[in-house]
C-alpha positions in Angstrom: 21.3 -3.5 6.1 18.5 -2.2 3.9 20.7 -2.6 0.9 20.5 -6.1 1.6 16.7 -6.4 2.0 16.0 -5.0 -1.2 18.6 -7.0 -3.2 16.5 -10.2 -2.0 14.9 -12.3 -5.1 11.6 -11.6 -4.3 12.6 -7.6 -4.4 13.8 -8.5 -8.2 17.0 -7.5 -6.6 16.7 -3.4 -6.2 19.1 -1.1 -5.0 18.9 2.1 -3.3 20.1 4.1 -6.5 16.8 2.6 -8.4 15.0 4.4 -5.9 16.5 7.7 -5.0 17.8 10.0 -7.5 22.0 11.0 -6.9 21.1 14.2 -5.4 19.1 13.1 -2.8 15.5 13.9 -2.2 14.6 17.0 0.3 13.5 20.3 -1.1 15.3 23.6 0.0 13.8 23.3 3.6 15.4 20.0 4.3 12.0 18.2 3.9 12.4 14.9 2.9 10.2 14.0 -0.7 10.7 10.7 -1.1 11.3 8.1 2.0 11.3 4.3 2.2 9.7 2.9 5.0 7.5 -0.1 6.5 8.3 -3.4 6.4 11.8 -2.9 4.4 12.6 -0.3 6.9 11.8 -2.3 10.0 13.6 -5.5 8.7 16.6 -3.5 8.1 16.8 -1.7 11.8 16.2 -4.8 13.4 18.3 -7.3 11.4 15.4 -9.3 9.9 14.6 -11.1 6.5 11.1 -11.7 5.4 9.1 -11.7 2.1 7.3 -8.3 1.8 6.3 -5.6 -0.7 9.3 -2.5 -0.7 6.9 0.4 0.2 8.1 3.8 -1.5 6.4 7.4 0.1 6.8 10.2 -1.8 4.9 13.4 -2.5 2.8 14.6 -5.4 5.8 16.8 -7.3 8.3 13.6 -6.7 6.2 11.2 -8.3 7.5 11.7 -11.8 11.0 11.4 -10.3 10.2 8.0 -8.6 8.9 6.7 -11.3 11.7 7.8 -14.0 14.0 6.0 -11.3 11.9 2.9 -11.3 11.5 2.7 -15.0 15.1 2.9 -15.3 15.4 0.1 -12.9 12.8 -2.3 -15.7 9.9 -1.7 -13.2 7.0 -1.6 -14.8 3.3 -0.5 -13.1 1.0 -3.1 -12.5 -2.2 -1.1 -10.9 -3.1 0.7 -8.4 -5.5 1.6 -5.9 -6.7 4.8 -3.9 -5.1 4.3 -0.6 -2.3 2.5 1.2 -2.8 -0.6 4.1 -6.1 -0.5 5.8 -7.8 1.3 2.7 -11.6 1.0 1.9 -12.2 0.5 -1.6 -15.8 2.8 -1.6 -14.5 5.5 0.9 -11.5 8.6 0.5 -8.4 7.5 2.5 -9.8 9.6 5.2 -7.7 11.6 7.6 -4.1 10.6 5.8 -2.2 12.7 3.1 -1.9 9.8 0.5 -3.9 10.2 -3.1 -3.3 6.8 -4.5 -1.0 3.7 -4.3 1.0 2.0 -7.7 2.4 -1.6 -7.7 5.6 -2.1 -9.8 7.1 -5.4 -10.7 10.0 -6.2 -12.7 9.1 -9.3 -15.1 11.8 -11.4 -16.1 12.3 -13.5 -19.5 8.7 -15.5 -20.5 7.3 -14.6 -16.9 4.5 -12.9 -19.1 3.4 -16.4 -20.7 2.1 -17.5 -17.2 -1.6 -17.2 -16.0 -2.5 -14.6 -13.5 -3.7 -16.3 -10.6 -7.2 -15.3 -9.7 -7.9 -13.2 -13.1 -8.1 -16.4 -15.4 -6.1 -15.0 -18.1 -3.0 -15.3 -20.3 -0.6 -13.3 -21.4 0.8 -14.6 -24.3 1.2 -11.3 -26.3 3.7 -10.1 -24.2 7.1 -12.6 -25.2 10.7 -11.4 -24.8 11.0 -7.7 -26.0 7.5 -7.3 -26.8 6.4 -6.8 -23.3 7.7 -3.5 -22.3 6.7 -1.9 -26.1 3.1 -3.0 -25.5 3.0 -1.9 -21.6 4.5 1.3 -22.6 1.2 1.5 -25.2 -1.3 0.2 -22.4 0.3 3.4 -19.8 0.4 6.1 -23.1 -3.6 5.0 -23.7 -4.1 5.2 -19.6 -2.6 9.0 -19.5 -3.7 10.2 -22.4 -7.4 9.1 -21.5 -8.3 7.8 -24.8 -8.8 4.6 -23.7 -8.5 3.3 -20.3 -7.4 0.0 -19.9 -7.2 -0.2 -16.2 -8.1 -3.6 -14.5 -10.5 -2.2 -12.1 -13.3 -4.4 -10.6 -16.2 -1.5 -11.1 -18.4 -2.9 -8.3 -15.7 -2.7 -5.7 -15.3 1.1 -6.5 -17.1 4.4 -6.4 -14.1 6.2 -8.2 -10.9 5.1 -9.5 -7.3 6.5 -8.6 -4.9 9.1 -10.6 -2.6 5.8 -12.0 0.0 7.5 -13.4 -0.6 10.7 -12.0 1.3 13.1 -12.5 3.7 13.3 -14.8 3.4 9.5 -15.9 7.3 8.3 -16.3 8.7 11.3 -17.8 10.8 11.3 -20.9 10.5 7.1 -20.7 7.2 6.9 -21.2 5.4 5.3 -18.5 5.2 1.2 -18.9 1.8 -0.3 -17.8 0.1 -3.5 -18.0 -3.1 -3.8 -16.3 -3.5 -7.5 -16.9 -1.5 -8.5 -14.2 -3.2 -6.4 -11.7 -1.6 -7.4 -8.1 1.5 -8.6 -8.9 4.0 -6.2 -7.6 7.4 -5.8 -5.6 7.3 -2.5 -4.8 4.5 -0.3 -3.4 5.0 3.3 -4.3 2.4 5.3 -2.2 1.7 9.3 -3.7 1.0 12.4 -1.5 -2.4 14.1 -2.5 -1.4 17.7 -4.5 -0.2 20.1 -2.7 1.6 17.9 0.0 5.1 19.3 0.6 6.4 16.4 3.0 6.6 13.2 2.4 6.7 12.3 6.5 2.8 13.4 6.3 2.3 10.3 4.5 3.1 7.9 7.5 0.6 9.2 9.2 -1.7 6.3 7.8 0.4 3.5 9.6 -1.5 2.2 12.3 1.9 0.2 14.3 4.6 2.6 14.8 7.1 0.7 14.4 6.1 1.5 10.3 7.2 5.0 11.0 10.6 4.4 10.8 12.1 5.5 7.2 14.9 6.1 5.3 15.1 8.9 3.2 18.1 8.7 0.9 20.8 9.7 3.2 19.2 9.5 7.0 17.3 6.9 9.0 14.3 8.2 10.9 13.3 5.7 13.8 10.7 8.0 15.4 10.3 4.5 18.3 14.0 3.3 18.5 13.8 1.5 21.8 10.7 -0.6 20.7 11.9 -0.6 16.8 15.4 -2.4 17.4 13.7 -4.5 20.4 11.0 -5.5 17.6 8.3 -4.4 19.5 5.4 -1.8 18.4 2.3 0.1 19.5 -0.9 0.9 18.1 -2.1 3.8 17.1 -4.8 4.7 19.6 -7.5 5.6 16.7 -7.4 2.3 15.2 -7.0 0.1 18.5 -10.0 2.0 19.5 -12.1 1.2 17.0 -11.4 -2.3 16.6 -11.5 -2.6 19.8 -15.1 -2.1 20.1 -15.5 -4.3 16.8 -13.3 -7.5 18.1 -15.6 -7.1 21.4 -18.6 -7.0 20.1 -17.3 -10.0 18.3 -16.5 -12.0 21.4 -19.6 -11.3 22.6 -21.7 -13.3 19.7 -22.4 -10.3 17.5 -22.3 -11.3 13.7 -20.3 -8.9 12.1 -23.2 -6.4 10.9 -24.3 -6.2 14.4 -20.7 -5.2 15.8 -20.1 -2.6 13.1 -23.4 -0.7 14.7 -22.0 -1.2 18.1 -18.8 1.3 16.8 -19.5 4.8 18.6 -19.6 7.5 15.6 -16.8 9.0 17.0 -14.6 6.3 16.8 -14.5 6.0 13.0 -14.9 9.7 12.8 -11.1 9.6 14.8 -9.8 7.3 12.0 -11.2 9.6 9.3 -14.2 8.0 8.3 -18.3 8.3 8.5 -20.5 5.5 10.3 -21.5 2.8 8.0 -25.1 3.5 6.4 -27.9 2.2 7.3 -29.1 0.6 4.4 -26.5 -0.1 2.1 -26.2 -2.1 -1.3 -24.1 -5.5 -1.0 -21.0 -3.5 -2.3 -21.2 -0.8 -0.6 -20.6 0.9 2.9 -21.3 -1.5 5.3 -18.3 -3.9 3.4 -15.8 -1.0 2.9 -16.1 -0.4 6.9 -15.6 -4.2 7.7 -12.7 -4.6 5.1 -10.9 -1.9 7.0 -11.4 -3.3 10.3 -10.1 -6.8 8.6 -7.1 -4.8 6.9 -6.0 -3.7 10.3 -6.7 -7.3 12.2 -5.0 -9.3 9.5 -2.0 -6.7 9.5 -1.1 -6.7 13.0 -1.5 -10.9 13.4 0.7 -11.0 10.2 3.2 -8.7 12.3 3.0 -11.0 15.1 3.9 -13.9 13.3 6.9 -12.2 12.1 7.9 -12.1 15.7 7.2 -7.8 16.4 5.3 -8.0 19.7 2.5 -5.8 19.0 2.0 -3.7 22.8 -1.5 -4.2 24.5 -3.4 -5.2 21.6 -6.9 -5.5 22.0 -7.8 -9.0 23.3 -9.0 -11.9 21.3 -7.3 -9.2 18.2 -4.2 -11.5 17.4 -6.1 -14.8 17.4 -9.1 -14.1 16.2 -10.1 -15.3 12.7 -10.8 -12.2 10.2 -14.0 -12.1 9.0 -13.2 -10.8 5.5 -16.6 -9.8 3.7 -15.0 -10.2 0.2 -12.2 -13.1 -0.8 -10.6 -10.9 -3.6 -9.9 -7.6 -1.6 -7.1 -8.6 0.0 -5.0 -9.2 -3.4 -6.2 -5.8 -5.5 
């Protein structure tokens, strides 16, 4: 079951306790604050094993709670970034409920001496029980503003997200090291202020088979026929508009041209404004081809898992994803 999936090595061996608190999660109206869902989720109700991230929802208020439970755990925050799946780096998470995204790992004995692949750097400050004192100093320094030590490529980004936000970890401080930025076992996703259920923050998912969730106590498999079939739609936002981009594609459209063949109301139905016309080599036109990559290389990697994806655009699953950027994939 999903007790299983999590206590997998490459989960550094979680259980549902390091994740929900003992008295469960809704608030007084029986609205669930904190919910595991996605891939973890999907393996569970389906009987599959495969190596993936543990993605935690939760809403604004019950972010300090996560995190105390995930400190507890020896998770530590690794980074973050300001929206979940097929996020664009230079735009607002548009039309979705989420604020920003953490990673959390939990680092084992000299795992801090290795060099962080793709960031050409060492660690070597952090050996045995000097790791968690000096991330605990890094995420102190990052909440307190005094000096913030995020790893954040600027050029990628027009603002950077609330890391730590809020409440940090609570009476346990909140453990951050930014130098090893992407590596992570767990996801956990935040609700923007003010959100009050943490279901909203689905919403993003663009197969619904992701919808299903656990929230403590109850499974919530919103597609149960498909989910324990393994099979999942799209959402019809997203298929259209990469629809339109894979086609224009197929057609012998380089990949600026295809973006401006897009109808304006396509994006504007996932949230988003039409690329600009002129934009700056790090700027719009990139962001709006990442997310159309985001989506593409999500559903293939689905399909290789064995989900048949429903009536996918054609050419979508086998097409090769023109990412503009190498590095985005792994912030």
């Amino acid at each position: 079951g999903l007790q299983k999936v999590l206590s997998e090595p490459f989960n550094r061996r979680l259980t549902l306790a390091d994740i929900f608190p003992a008295g469960g999660s809704n608030d007084l109206q029986g609205r669930p604050q904190i919910l595991l869902a996605g891939s973890s989720v999907v393996q569970a109700a389906a009987g599959k094993n495969w190596r993936s991230d543990v993605d935690v929802f939760c809403t604004w208020s019950a972010a300090p709670l996560v995190r105390e439970q995930l400190i507890g755990a020896g998770l530590i925050c690794t980074g973050s970034t300001i929206g979940y799946g097929d996020w664009c780096p230079l735009l607002p998470d548009g039309g979705t409920y989420i604020d920003h995204v953490e990673g959390y790992a939990k680092p084992e004995e000299g795992w801090w001496d290795k060099q962080v692949e793709g960031y050409g750097m060492r660690t070597k400050e952090f050996k045995g029980q000097t790791n968690k004192m000096q991330a605990l100093k890094f995420g102190e320094e990052t909440l307190n503003q005094k000096n913030d030590r995020r790893y954040v490529p600027q050029k990628m980004y027009k603002k950077s997200s609330n890391i730590g936000m809020p409440g940090g970890g609570g009476k346990q401080g909140f453990p951050y090291n930014y130098e090893i930025a992407g590596r992570k076992c767990l996801e956990l996703i935040i609700g923007r202020e003010g959100s009050k259920d943490a279901r909203d923050l689905l919403k993003s998912f663009d197969l619904t088979i992701c919808k299903s969730a656990f929230d403590g106590r109850l499974f919530r498999i919103p597609f149960p026929h498909d989910t324990f079939n393994l099979r999942s739609k799209i959402e019809a936002p997203r298929y259209k508009v990469v629809n339109e981009f894979v086609q224009a594609s197929r057609a012998g459209m380089d990949c600026s041209k295809a973006l401006g063949k897009i109808a304006k109301n396509a994006w504007q139905d996932v949230g988003m404004p039409p690329p600009a016309k002129q934009a700056g080599p790090f700027e719009s036109a990139n962001a709006h081809q990442n997310f159309l990559c985001k989506l593409l290389s999500r559903w293939q990697k689905y399909a290789l898992r064995g989900v048949q994806v429903l009536d996918p655009p054609i050419g979508a699953l086998e097409c090769e994803v023109p990412w503009p950027m190498d590095d985005l994939d792994d912030l």
